[in-house]
N, C-alpha and C positions, 0 to 999 in steps of 0.2 A: 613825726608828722608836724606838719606848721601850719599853724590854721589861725584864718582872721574873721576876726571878731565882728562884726558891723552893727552899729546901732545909732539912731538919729543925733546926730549933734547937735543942731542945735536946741532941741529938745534939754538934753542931757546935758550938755555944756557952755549953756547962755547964761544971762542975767539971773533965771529963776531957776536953776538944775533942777533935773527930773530927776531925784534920788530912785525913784522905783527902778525907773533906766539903770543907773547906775548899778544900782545893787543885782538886779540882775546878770549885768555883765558881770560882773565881780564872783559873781555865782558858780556862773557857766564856766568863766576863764581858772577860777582854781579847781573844778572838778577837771579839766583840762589837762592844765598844769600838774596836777596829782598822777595822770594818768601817761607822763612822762613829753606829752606835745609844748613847741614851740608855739605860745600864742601873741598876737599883733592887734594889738584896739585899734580900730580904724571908725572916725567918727566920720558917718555921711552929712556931706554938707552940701547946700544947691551949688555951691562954686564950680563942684563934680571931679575935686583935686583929687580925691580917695578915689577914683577911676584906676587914675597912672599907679596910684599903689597899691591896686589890685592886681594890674597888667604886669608888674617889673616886681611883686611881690614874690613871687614862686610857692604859692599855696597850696596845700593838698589840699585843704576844705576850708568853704566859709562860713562860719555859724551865720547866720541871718537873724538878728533881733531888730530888723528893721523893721515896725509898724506906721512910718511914714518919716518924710522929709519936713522938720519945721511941723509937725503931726500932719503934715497932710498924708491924709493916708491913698490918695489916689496916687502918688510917686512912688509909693511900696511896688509895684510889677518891676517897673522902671530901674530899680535895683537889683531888681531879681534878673532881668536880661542883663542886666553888664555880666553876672556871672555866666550866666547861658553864652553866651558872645564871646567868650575867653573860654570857653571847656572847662571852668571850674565846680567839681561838685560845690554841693550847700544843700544846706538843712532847708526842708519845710516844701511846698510846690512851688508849681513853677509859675514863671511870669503869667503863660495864660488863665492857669487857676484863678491865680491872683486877681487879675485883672478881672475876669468871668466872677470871683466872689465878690467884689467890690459892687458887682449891678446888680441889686438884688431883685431889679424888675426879671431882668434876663433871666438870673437863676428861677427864678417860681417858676416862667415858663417853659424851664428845661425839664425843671420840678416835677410841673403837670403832667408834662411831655410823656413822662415814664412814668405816669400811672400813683406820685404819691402825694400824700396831703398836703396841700396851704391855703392857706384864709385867703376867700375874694381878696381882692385887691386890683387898685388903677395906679397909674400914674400921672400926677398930674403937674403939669408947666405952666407957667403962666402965659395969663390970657387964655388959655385953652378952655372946655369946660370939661369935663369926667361925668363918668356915666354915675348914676346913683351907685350907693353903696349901704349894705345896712349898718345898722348903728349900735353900739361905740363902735368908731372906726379907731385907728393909732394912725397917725402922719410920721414919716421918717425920711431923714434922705436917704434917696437911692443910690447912694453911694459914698457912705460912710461905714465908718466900723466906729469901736469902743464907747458904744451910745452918746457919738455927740449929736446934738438935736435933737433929743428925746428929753421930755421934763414931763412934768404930771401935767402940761394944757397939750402936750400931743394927744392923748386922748381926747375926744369929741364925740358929743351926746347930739348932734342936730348938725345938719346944710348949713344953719348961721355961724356956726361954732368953728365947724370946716374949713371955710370960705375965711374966716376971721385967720387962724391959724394958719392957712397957705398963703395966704400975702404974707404974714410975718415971716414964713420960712423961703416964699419967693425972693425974698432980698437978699440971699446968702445960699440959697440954693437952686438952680431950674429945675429938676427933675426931685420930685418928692414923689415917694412911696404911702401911697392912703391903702391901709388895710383894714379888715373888718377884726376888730381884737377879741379873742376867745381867751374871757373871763376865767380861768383857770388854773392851776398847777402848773408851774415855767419849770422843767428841767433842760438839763445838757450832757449829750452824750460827747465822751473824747473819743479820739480816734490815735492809736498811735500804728503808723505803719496801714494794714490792712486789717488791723484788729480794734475791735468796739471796749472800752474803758467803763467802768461800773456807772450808770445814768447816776447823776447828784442833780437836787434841788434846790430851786431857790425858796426859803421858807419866808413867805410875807405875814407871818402870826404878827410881828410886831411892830407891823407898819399904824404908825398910825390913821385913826379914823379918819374917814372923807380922801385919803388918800388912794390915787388908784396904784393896782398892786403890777408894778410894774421895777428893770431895773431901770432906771434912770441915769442920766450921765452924773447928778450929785450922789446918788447911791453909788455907784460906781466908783469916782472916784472923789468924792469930798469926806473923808473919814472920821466918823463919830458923828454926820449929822443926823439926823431923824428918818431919812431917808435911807442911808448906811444901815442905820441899824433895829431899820424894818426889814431888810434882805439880805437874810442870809444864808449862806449856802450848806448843803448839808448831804454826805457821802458815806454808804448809797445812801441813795431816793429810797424813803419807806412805802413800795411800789408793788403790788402782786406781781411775783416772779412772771407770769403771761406778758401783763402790761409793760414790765421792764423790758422783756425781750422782746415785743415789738416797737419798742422805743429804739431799741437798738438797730432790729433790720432795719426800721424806718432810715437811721441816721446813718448805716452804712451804705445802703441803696444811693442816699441822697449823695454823698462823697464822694462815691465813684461815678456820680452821673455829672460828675464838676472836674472828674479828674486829677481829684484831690491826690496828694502823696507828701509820705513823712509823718505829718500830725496835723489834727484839725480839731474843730469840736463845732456841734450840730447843736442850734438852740431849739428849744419846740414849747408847744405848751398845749396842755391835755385839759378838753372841755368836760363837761359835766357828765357825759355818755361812754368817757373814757378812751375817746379817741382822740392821738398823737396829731397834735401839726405844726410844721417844720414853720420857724419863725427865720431861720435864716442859718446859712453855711461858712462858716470863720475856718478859711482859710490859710492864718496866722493868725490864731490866739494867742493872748499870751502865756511865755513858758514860765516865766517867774516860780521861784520854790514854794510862795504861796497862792499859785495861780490855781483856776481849776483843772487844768491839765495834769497840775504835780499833783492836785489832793486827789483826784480820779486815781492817778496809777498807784498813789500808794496804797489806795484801798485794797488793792491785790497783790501787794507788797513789792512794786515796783517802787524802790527809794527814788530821792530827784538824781542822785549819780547816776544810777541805772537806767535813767529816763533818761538824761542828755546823754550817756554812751548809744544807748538806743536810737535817737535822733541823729547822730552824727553816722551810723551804721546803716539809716533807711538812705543818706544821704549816697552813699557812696554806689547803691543801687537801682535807686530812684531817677538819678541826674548821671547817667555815666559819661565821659567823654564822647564827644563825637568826631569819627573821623568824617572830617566833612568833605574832602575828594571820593572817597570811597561812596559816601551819604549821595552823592549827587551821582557818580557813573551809574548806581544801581538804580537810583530816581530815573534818570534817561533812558536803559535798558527795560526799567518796567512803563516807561511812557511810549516804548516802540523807536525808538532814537535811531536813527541811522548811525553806525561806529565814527567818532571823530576819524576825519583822514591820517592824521599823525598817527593814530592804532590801527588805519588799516597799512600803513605805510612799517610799522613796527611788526608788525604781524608778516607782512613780508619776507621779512629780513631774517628770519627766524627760521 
């Protein structure tokens, strides 16, 4: 099997290298390798030259470690259709997932739609006004992942606090997400395939005081500061078996109602009365061997090898080829199509 690799270049291979990048691919490419596959690094660059060497590659699969171009993560679907567009399987969902997970105004309302929980919430653009909302709110862009724009002044205790915070986020964002934040216990359920992964939590015991208990893009990803290492994660969640499993339905309801496929992982956070609500749907989490995706499956003794064979396995099912002549005579037969002349003309002949 030959299979290529994709992850952000310039990310990974500019000026400042994104070692995590790296080391991930290096991960995945020797469990790979181990497992007898021809593997191909292919670094995504905006140039779009890694296109032709997908098209003239002759790939049986593409791992997908793409979380964005240059981190922009709204170019991640963008990647994912060049695959769809060639008939190539690949790891993780598909472009519209993708793109669908990226709005996280849209997802709540598809959220709602089907009956499960999120926190009020607006959107708000500049110039516009927003309906009131109660207080603390949290401010996000509406379409990011890996918590950029989120710091401990996204939380907001007042209308002046608000208002003060969305001009700062107006200048680098149009569309932010204002939600009402439910002061609570933040866990994450994985998802691998069509099955729910043991819920783990974020433990804020060691955040420090006056801090709000949130992760943050410096929690996240600035290691060793104070913020790092108020939030840490912990698998499982020490959670009454009831409350874990409906953590679970919740997050698997919410995945399939996004059309999620492959792997995902559901964020949420459970208020004071013990009830689940859905903070947002990651559509491409990261799979890293020390991500929470691998600390999820190993809790049930899914090793990270076992984990990328599995990934690479949802892929081959998930995304099959299309024959796309076939895909369209049937599309016209079931839209009532009069037969092309050249089939009634064949049919003849016959």
């Amino acid at each position: 099997m030959k299979v290529a690799i994709l992850f952000d270049g310039v990310s990974a291979l500019g000026a400042a290298p994104d070692l995590l990048i790296l080391g991930t691919v290096e991960a995945v490419e020797q469990i790979l390798v181990d497992d007898g596959a021809t593997t191909v690094r292919i670094p995504v660059n905006p140039d779009g030259r890694w296109i032709e060497r997908i098209r003239r590659g002759k790939f049986d699969l593409a791992f997908n470690l793409v979380e964005g171009i240059d981190s922009v993560a709204a170019l991640e679907p963008a990647v994912i259709a060049v695959f769809e567009l060639f008939g190539l399987p690949y790891t993780g969902s598909s472009s519209a997932t993708t793109s669908l997970a990226l709005r996280k105004h849209v997802v709540n309302s598809l959220l709602e739609r089907a009956g499960l929980p999120v926190p009020a919430w607006r959107v708000a653009r500049p110039g516009a006004s927003i309906d009131p909302i109660a207080f603390p709110a949290i401010c996000k862009p509406a379409a990011e992942d890996a918590s950029i724009g989120i710091e401990q002044r996204s939380v907001v205790r007042s209308a002046r606090a608000l208002g003060t915070r969305l001009r700062e986020m107006h200048e680098r964002w149009d569309e932010v997400l204002v939600q009402q934040f439910v002061d609570g216990r933040e866990v994450n359920v994985g998802i691998l395939g069509d099955e729910v992964l043991p819920v783990a939590e974020i433990d804020f015991g060691a955040m420090p005081k006056g801090m709000w208990r949130i992760v943050s893009y410096t929690s996240k990803w600035h290691v060793g500061c104070e913020e790092d290492l108020g939030a840490k994660p912990r698998c499982p969640a020490d959670l009454p078996e009831e409350l874990a499993a409906e953590c679970q339905r919740i997050a698997l309801a919410a995945w399939r109602a996004i059309g999620g496929s492959g792997y995902g992982r559901v964020d949420m956070r459970i208020d004071a009365n013990g009830q689940p609500w859905i903070l947002e749907v990651n559509a491409n989490p990261d799979i890293a061997p020390d991500a929470g995706l691998a600390r999820m499956a190993r809790t049930v003794g899914i090793e990270y090898p076992d984990l990328i064979r599995t990934v690479c396995a949802k892929a081959f099912t998930a995304t099959p080829r299309m024959d796309v002549a076939n895909a369209w005579a049937l599309a016209e037969r079931l839209s009532g199509a009069t037969p092309p002349l050249l089939d009634l003309l064949v049919v003849g002949q016959r």
